[in-house]
LOTORLUM-827991 format. One record per residue: x, y negated, z negated of N, C-alpha, C in turn; residue in three letters. Coordinates in steps of 0.05 Angstrom, whole numbers, plus 5000, padded with zeros to 4 digits. Layout:
! residues N
SEFI   nx   ny   nz  cax  cay  caz   cx   cy   cz   r
SEFI    X    Y    Z    X    Y    Z    X    Y    Z ALA
...
//
This chain:
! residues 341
SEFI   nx   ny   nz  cax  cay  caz   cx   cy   cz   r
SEFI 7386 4042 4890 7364 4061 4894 7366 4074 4921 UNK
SEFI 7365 4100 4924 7359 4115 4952 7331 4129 4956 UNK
SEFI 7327 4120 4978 7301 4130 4982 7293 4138 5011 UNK
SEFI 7287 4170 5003 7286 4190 5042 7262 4170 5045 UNK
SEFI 7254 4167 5070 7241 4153 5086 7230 4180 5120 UNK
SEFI 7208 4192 5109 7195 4217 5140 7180 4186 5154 UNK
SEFI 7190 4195 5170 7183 4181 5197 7170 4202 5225 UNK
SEFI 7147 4191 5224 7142 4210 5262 7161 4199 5282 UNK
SEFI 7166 4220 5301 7181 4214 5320 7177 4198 5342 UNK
SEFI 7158 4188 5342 7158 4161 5348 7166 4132 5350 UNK
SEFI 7181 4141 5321 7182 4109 5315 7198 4093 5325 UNK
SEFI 7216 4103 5340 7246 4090 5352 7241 4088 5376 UNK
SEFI 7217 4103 5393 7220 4098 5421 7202 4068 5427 UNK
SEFI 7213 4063 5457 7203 4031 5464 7180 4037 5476 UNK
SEFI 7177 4063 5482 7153 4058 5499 7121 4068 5494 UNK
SEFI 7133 4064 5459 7105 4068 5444 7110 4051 5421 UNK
SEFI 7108 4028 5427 7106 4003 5408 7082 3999 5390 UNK
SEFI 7070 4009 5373 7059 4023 5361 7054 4001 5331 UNK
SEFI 7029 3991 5321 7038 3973 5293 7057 3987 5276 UNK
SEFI 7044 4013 5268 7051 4032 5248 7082 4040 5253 UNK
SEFI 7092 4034 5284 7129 4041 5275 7133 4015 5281 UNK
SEFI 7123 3996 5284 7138 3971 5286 7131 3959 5250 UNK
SEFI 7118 3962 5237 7114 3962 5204 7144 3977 5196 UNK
SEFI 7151 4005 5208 7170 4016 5189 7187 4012 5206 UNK
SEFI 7193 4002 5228 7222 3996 5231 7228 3968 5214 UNK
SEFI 7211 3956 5216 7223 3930 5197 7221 3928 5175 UNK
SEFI 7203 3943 5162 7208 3956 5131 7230 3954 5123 UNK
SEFI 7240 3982 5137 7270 4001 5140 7294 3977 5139 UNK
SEFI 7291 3958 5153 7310 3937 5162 7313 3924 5135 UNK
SEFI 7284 3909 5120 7287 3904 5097 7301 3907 5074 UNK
SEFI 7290 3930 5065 7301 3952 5045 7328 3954 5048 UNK
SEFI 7338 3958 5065 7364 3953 5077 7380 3926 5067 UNK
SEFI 7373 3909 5076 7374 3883 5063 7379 3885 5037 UNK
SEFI 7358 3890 5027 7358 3890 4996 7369 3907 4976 UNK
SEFI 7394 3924 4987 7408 3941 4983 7394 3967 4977 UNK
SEFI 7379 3979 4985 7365 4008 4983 7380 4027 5007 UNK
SEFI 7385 4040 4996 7389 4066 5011 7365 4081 5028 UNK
SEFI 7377 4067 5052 7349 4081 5060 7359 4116 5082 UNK
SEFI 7349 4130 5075 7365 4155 5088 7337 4165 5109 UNK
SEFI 7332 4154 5132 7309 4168 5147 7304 4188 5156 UNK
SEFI 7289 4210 5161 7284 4235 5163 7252 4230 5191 UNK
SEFI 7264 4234 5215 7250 4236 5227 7237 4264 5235 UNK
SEFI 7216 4261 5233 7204 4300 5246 7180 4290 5260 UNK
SEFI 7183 4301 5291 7177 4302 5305 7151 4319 5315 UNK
SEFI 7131 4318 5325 7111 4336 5335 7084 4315 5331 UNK
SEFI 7063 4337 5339 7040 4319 5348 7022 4312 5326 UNK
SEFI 7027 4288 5298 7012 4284 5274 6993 4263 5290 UNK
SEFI 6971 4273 5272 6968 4292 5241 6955 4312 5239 UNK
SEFI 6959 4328 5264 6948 4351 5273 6981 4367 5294 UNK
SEFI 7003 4376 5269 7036 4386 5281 7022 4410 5294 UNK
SEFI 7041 4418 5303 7039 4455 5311 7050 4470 5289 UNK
SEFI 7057 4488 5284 7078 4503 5266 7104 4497 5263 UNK
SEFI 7122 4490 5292 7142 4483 5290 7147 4455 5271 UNK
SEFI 7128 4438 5277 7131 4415 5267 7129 4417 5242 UNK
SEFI 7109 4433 5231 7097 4440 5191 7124 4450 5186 UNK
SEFI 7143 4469 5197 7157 4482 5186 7186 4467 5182 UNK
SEFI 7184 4442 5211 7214 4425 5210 7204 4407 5182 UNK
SEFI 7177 4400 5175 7176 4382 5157 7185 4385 5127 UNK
SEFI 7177 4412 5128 7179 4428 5106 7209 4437 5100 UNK
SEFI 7225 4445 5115 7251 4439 5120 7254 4416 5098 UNK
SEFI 7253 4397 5119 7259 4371 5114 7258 4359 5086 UNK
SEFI 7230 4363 5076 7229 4360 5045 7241 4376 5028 UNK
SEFI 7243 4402 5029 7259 4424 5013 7286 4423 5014 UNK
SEFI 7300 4403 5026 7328 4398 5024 7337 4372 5012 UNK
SEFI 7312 4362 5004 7317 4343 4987 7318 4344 4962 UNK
SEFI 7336 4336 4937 7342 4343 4913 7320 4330 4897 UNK
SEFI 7317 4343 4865 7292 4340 4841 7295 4308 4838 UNK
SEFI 7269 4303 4839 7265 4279 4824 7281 4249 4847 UNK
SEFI 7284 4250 4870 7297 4240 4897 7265 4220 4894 UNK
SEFI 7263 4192 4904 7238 4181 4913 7245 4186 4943 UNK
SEFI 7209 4190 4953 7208 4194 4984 7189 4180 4984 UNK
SEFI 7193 4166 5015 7171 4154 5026 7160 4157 5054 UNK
SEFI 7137 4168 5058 7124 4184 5078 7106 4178 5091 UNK
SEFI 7106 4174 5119 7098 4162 5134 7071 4170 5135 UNK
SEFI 7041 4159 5130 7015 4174 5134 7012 4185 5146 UNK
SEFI 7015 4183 5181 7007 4197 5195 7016 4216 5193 UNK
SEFI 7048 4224 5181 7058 4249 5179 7050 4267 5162 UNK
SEFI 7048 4250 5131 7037 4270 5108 7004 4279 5103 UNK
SEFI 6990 4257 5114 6967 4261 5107 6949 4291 5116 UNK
SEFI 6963 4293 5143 6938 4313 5158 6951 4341 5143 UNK
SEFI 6974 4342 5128 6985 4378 5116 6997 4377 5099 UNK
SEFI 6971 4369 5076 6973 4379 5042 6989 4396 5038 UNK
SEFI 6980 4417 5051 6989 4450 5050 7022 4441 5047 UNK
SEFI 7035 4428 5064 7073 4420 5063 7068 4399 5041 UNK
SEFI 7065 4380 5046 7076 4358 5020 7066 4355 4990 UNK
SEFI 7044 4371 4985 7038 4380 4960 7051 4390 4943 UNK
SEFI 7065 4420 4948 7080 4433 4936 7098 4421 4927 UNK
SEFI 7111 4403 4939 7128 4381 4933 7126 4357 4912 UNK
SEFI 7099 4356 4903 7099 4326 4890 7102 4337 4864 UNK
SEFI 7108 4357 4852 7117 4358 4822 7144 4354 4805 UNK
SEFI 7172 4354 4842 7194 4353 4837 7199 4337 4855 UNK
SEFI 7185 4322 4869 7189 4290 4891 7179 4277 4875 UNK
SEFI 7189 4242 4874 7181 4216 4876 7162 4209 4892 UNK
SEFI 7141 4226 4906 7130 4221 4928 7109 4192 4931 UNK
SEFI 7116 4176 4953 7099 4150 4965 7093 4156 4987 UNK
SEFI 7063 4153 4995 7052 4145 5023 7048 4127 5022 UNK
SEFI 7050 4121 5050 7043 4098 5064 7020 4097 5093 UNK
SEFI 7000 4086 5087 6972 4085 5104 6975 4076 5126 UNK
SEFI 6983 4075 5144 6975 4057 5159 6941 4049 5180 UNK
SEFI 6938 4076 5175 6902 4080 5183 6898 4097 5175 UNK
SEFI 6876 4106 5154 6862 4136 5144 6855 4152 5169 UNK
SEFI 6859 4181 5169 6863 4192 5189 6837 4198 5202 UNK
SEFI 6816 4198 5195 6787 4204 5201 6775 4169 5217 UNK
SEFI 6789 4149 5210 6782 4127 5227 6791 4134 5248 UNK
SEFI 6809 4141 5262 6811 4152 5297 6783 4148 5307 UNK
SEFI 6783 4130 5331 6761 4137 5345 6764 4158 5373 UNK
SEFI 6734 4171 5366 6732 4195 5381 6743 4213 5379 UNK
SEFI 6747 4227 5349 6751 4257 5337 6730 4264 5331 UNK
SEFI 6724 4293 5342 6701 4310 5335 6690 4305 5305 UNK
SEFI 6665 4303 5297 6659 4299 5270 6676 4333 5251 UNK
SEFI 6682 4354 5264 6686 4373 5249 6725 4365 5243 UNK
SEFI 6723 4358 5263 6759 4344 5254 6760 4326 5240 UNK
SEFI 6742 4295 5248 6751 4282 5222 6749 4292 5198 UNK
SEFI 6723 4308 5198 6723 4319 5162 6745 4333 5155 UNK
SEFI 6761 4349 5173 6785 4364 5162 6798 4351 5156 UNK
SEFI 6804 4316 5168 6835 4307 5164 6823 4291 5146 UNK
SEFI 6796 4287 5139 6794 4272 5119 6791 4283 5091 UNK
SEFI 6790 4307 5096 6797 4327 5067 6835 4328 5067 UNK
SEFI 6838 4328 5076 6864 4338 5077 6871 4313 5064 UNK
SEFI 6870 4289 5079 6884 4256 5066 6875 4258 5040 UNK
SEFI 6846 4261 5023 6844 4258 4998 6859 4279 4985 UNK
SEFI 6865 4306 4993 6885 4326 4978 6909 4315 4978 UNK
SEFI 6921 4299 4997 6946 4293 4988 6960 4267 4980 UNK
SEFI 6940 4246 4978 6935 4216 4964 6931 4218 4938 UNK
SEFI 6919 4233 4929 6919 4246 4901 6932 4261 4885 UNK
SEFI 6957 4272 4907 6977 4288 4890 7007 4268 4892 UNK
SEFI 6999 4250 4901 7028 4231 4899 7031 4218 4882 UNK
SEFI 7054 4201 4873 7063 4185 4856 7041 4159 4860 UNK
SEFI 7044 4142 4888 7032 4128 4894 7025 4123 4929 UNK
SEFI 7009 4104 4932 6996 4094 4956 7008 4071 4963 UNK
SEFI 7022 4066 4986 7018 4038 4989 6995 4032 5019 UNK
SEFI 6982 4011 5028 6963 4001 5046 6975 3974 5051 UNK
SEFI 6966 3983 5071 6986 3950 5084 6955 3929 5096 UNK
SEFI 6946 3930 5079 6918 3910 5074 6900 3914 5052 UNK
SEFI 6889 3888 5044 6870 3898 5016 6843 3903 5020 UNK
SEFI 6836 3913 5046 6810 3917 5052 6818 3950 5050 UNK
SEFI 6838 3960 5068 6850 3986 5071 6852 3996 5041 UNK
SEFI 6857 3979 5028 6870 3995 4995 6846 3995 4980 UNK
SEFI 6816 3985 4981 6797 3983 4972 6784 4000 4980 UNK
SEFI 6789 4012 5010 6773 4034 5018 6785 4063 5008 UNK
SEFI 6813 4058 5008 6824 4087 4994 6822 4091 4965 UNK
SEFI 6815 4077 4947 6810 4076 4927 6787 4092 4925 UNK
SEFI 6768 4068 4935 6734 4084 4935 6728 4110 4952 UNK
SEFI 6752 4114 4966 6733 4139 4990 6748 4169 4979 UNK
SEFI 6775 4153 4967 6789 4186 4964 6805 4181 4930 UNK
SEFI 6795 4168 4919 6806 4158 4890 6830 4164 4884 UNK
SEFI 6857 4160 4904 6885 4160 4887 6881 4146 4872 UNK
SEFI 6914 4160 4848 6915 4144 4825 6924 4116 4827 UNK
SEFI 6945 4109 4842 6963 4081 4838 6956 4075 4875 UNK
SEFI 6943 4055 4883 6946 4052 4905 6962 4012 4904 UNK
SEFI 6976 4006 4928 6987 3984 4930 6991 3971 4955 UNK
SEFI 6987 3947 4954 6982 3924 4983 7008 3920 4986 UNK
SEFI 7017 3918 5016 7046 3918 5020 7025 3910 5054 UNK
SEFI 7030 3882 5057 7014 3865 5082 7038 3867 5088 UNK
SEFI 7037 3866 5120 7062 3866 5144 7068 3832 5146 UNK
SEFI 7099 3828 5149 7097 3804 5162 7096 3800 5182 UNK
SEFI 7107 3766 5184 7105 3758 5215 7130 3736 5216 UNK
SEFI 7144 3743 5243 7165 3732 5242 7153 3709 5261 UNK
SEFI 7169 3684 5252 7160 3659 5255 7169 3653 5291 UNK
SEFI 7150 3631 5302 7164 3635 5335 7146 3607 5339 UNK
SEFI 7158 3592 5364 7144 3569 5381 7117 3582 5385 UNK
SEFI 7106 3558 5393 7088 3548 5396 7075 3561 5427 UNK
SEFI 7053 3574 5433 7053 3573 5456 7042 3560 5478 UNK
SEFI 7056 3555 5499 7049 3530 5515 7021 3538 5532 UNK
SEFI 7013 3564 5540 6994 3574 5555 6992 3567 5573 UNK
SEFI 6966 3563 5593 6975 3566 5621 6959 3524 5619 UNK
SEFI 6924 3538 5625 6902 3514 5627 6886 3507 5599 UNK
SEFI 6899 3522 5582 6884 3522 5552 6865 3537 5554 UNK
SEFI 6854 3551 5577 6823 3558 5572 6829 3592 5583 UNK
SEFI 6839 3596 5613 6833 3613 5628 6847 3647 5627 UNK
SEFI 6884 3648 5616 6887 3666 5618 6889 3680 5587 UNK
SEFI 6874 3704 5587 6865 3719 5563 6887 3740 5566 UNK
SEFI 6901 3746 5531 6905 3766 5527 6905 3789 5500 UNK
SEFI 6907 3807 5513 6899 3833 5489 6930 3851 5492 UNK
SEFI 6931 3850 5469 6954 3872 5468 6955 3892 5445 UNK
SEFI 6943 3925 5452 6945 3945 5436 6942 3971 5460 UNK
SEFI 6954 3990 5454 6958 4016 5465 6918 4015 5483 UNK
SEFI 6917 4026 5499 6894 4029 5517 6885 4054 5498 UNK
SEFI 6880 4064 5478 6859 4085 5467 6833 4071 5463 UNK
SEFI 6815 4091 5456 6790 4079 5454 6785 4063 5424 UNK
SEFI 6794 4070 5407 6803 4052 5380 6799 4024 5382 UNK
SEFI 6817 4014 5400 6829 3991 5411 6805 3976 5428 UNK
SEFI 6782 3993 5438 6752 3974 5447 6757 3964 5474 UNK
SEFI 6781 3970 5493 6787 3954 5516 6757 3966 5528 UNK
SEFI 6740 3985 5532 6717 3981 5540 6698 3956 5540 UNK
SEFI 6699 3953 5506 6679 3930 5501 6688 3897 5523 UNK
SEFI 6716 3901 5513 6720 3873 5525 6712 3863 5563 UNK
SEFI 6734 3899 5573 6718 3896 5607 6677 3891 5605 UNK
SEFI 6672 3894 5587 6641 3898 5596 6630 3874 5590 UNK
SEFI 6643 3861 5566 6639 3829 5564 6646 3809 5583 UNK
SEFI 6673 3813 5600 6683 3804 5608 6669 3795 5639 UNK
SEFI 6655 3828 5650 6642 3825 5673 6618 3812 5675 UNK
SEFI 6604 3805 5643 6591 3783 5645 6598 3756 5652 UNK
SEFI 6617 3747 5653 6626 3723 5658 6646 3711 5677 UNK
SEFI 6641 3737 5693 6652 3737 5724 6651 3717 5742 UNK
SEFI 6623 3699 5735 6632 3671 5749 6646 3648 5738 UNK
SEFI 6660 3662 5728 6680 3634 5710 6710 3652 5720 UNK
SEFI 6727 3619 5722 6752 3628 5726 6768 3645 5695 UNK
SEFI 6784 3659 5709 6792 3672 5674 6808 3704 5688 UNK
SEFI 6836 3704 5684 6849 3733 5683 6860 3746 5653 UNK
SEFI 6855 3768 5659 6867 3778 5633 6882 3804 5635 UNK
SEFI 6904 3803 5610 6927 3823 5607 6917 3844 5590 UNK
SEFI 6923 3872 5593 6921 3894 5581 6955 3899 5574 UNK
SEFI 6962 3889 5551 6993 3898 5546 6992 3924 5526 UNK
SEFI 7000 3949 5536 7005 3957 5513 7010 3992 5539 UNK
SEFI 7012 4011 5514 7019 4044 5530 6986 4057 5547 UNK
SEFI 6987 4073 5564 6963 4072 5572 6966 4102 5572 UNK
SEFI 6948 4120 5555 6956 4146 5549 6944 4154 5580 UNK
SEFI 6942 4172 5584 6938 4198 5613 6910 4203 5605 UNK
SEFI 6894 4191 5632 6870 4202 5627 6851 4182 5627 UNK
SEFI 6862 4145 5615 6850 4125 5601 6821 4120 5622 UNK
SEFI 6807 4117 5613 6784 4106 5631 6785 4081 5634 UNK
SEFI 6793 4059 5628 6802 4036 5631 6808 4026 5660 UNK
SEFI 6816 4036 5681 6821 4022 5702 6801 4025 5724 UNK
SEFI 6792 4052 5715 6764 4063 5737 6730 4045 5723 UNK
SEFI 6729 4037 5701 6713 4015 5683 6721 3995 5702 UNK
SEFI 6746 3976 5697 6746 3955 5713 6743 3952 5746 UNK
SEFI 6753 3978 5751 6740 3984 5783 6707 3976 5786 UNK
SEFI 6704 3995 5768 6669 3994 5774 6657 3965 5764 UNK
SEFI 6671 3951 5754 6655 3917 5758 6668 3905 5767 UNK
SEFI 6694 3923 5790 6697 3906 5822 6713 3871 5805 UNK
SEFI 6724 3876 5786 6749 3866 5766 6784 3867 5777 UNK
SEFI 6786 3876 5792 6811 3891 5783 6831 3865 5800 UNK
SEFI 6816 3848 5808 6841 3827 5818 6839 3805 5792 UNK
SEFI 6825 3811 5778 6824 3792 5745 6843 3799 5723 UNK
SEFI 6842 3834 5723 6862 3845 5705 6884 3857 5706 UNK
SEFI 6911 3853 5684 6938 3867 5695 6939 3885 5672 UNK
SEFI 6952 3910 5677 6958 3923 5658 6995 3929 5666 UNK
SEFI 7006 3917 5654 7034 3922 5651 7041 3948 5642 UNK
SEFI 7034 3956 5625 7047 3975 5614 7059 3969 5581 UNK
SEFI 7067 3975 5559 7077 3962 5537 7104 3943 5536 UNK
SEFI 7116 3924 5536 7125 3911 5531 7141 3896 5510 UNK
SEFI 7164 3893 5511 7184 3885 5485 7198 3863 5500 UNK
SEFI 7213 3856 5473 7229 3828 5482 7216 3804 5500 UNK
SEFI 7232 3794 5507 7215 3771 5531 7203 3773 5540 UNK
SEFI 7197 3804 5557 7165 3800 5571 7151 3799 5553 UNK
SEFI 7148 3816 5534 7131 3814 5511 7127 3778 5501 UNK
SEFI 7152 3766 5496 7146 3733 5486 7130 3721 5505 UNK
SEFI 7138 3724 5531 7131 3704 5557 7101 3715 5559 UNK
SEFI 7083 3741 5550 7065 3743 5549 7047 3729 5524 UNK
SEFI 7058 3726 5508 7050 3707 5483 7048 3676 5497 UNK
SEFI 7061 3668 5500 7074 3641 5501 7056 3632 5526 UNK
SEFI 7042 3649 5547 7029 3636 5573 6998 3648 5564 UNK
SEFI 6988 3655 5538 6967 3655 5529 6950 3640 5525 UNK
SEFI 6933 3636 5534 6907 3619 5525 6887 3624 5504 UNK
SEFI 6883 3652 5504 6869 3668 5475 6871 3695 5483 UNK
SEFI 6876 3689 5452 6883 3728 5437 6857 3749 5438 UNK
SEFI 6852 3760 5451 6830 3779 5439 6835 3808 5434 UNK
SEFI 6832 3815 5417 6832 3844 5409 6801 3858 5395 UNK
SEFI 6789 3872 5412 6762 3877 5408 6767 3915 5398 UNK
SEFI 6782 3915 5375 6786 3943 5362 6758 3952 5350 UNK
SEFI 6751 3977 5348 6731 3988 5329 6736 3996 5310 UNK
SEFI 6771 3991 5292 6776 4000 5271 6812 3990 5271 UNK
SEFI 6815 3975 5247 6845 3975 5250 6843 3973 5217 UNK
SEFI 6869 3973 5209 6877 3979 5182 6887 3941 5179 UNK
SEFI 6901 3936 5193 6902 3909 5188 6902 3895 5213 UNK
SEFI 6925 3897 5224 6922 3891 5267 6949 3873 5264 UNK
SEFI 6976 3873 5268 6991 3855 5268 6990 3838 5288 UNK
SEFI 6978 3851 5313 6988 3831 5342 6964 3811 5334 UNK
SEFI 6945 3815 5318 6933 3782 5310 6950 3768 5302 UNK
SEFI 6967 3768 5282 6990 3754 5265 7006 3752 5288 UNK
SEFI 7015 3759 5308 7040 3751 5324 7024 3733 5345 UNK
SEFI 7003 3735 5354 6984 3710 5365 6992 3688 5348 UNK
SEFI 6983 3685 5325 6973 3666 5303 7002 3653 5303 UNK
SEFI 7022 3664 5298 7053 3654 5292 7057 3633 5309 UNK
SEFI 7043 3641 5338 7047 3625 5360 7032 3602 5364 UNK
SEFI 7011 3599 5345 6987 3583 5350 6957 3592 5367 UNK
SEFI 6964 3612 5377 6938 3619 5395 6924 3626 5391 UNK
SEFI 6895 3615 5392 6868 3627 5380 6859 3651 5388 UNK
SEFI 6844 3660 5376 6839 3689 5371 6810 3697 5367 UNK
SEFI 6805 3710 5380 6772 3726 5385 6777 3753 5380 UNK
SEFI 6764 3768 5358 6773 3796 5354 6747 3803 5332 UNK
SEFI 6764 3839 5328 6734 3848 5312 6756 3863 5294 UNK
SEFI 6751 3873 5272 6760 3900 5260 6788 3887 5249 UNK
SEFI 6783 3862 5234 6814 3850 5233 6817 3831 5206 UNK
SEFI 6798 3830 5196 6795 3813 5173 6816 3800 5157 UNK
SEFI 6842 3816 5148 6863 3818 5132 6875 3796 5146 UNK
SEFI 6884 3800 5166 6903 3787 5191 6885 3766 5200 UNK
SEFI 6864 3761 5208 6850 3744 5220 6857 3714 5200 UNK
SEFI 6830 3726 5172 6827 3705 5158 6810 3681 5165 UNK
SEFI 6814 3656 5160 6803 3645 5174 6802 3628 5202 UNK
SEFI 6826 3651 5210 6848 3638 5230 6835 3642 5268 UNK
SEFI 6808 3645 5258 6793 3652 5281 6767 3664 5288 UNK
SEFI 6759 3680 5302 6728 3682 5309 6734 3715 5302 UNK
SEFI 6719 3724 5280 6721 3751 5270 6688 3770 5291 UNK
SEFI 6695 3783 5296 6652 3794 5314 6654 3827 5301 UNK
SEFI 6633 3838 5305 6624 3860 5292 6643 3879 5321 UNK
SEFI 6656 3903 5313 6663 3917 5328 6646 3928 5341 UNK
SEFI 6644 3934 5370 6634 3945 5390 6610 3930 5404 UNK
SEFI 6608 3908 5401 6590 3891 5401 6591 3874 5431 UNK
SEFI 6588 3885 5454 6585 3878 5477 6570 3843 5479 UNK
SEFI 6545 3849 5468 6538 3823 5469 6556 3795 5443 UNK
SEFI 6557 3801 5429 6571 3782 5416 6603 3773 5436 UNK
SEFI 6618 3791 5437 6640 3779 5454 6634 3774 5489 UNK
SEFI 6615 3780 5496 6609 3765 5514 6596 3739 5507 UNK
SEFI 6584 3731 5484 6568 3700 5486 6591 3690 5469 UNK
SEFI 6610 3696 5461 6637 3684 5446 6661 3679 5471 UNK
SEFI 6654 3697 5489 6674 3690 5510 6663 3672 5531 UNK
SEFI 6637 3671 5535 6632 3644 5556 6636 3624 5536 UNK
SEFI 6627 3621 5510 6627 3597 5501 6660 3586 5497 UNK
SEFI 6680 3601 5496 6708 3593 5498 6719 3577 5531 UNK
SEFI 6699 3592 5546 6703 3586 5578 6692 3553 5578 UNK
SEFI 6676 3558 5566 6660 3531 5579 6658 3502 5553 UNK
SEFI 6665 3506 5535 6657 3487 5508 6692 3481 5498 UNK
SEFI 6700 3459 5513 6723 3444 5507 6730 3442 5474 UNK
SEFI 6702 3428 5467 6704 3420 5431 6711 3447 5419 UNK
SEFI 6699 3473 5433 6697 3489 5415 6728 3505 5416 UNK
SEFI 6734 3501 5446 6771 3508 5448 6790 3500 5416 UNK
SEFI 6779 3473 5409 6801 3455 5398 6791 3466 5374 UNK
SEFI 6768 3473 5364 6764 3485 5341 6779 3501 5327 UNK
SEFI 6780 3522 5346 6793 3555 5349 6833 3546 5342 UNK
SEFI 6823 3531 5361 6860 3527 5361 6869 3512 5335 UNK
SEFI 6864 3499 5320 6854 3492 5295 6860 3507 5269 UNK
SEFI 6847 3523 5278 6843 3552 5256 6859 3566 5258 UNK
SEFI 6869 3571 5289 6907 3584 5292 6925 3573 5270 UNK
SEFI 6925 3553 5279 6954 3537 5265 6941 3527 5236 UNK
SEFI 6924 3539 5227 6918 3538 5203 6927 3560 5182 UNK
SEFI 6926 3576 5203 6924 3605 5191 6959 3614 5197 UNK
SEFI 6971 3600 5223 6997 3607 5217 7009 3586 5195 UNK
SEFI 6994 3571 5184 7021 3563 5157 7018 3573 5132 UNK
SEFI 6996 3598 5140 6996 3608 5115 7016 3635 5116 UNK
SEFI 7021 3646 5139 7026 3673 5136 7053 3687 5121 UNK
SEFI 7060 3708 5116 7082 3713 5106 7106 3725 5128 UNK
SEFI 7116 3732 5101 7157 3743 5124 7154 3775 5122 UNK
SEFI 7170 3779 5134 7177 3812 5129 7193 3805 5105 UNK
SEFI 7210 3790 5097 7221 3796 5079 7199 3796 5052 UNK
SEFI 7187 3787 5052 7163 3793 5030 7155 3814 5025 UNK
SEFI 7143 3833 5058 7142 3844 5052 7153 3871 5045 UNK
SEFI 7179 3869 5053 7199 3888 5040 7198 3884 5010 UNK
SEFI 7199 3861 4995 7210 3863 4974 7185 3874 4961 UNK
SEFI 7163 3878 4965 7133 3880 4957 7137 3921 4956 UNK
SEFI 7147 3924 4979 7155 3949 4979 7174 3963 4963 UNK
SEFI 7195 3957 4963 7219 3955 4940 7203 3955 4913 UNK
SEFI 7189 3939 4907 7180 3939 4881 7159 3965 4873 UNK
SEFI 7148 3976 4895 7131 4002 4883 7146 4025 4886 UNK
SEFI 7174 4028 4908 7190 4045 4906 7214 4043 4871 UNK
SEFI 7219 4025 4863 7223 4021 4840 7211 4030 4816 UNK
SEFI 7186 4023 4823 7167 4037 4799 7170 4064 4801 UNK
SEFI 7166 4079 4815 7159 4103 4814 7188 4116 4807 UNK
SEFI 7211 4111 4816 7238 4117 4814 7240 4114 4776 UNK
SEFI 7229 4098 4765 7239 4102 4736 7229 4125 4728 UNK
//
């Protein structure tokens, strides 16, 4: 079986480590594996809102592909311009793939999300199929924009030691891109509640131009508590796992959240919001944006030993359940199959 694979141009660079291209690079790797042809078609520009150049390389891009070819298309690319990948789905195999409905962005004008959220139901509805890489995500696209065939295709997690952390209690970390999505507000504002307790914490991830995040921790007079590296791969990336004491990711919206699962692989308990899929019962789930909840969840981690061992408990409970990438390749493979007969 061959199957074009649109990719944003993103997906290959390191210094936007991103769930959504770290999902399709190891997809891609899979499929591969499992003898599929995978032929990738990257197009480049600013989705899911291109300029012209970008609508017109995309369009390109699909129109050189032969009748009845299966494609599989990256959401953020196809969703926001029906207008290009529509015309297409009567002589494409066409599959999307979700990784966040485009109108969950936090902090798009209400007159934009409604555009991109018209736009995602125009073109979820003219495809072959859906896949969602969570069943909370595939329940919401069902009900909010009624494609016909939608399908769960959960990310894995590649298996890894144990992490040793520092004191069990003190150094906290979060790892997702600094947008406002991601809640690093909420957490500095919880966090400066509990300023009289020992406790540093990591901001790993890309920090777009502009972030309000460091002038926040300025102003609660923080800033010898918190590091912001920058995004990270390979070893620094492990050695930031591995000297963890707890995971927190305080998102206001994720489709599933892998860096919960790459915590969890490790054993490390986890305090988070917007994560259900991934979480499970593998930790302390709180309502997104919720200043007071992760502040009385984070002293009580500071100070309540029993309740440390709890948490940590529920890690390594939750990592013997999780799955492989190779699962979920083959989970993928199987709806690119369907649609190909």
């Amino acid at each position: 079986m061959t199957v074009h694979f649109v990719l944003p141009g993103g997906v290959a660079d390191p210094t936007s480590p991103s769930g959504g291209n770290a999902y399709d690079r190891r997809v891609t790797a899979g499929l591969r594996d499992l003898g599929v042809d995978v032929r990738e078609i990257v197009v480049t520009g600013g989705w899911p809102r291109p300029d012209d150049t970008a609508r017109r390389e995309l369009g390109r891009a699909l129109a050189a592909i032969g009748d009845g070819a299966v494609v599989l298309l990256d959401g953020l690319v196809a969703c926001g311009v029906p207008e290009v990948v529509v015309p297409h789905a009567s002589r494409l195999r066409l599959v999307v793939l979700v990784h966040l409905p485009l109108a969950d962005e936090t902090g798009l004008p209400p007159s934009v999300a409604e555009r991109l959220d018209a736009a995602e139901r125009e073109c979820l509805r003219a495809v072959r199929a859906v896949v969602a890489t969570s069943p909370s995500a595939a329940r919401r696209l069902t009900a909010h924009h009624g494609p016909a065939d939608v399908h769960v295709v959960t990310p894995g997690a590649d298996p890894a030691p144990l992490a040793t952390g520092t004191d069990g209690a003190s150094r906290l970390l979060c790892v997702a891109s600094l947008t406002p999505r991601k809640g690093h507000d909420v957490l500095v504002a919880a966090l400066a509640t509990v300023a009289d307790l020992p406790w540093t914490c990591a901001f790993v991830g890309p920090e777009p131009p502009g972030s309000p995040i460091r002038d926040l921790i300025a102003h609660h007079d923080l800033a010898d508590r918190f590091s912001l590296p920058g995004p990270l791969t390979g070893s620094p990336l492990e050695h930031a796992y591995a000297t963890a004491d707890l995971f927190v990711l305080p998102s206001r919206a994720e489709t599933y959240g892998m860096v919960v699962t790459e915590a969890v692989a490790r054993g490390v308990p986890v305090i988070a919001s917007a994560v259900p899929d991934a979480l499970g019962e593998g930790g302390l789930l709180l309502p997104p944006g919720d200043v007071g909840s992760f502040a009385l969840a984070l002293r009580r981690w500071l100070t309540d030993g029993e309740w440390r061992c709890v948490l940590r408990e529920r890690a390594l409970a939750r990592r013997a359940e999780l799955s492989t990438w190779d699962v979920a390749a083959a989970g993928l493979a199987a709806v690119l199959r369907g649609v190909s007969r």
